[in-house]
Steps between C-alpha positions, in 0.01 A plus 500: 500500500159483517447850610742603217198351273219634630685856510569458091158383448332779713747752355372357152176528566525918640692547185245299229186701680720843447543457173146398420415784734702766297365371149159648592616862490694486118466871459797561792706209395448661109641816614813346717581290188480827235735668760767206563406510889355189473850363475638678786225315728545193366886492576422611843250268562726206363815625724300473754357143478867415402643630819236351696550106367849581519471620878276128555741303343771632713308467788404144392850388483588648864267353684559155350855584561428507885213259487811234364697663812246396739424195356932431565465550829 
């Protein structure tokens, strides 16, 4: 569980110095938004992260499936 945490909070982190990161250049992110890319990216980007948490839960729940197991026996 704890390495669960620190994953979030380093994940956090990446994705708070990205976006600070990507406010610097407003001209590009001006243009994506005038287009409607910007909204293509950012639905990518969140299916992503989704899929990802959704992959660590699962694999959360497995190994304290067979942690429990070996704890049983």
């Amino acid at each position: 569980m704890i390495k669960m945490r620190f994953f979030i909070t380093a994940l956090f982190c990446t994705v708070v110095s990205f976006v600070a990161t990507a406010q610097e250049n407003a001209s590009d992110a001006g243009l994506m938004r005038s287009n409607g890319k910007i909204f293509v990216v950012m639905a990518v980007v969140l299916t992503i992260l989704f899929g990802l948490f959704a992959y660590l839960i699962s694999i959360d729940k497995k190994i304290s499936r067979l942690e429990k197991e070996e704890a049983s026996q």
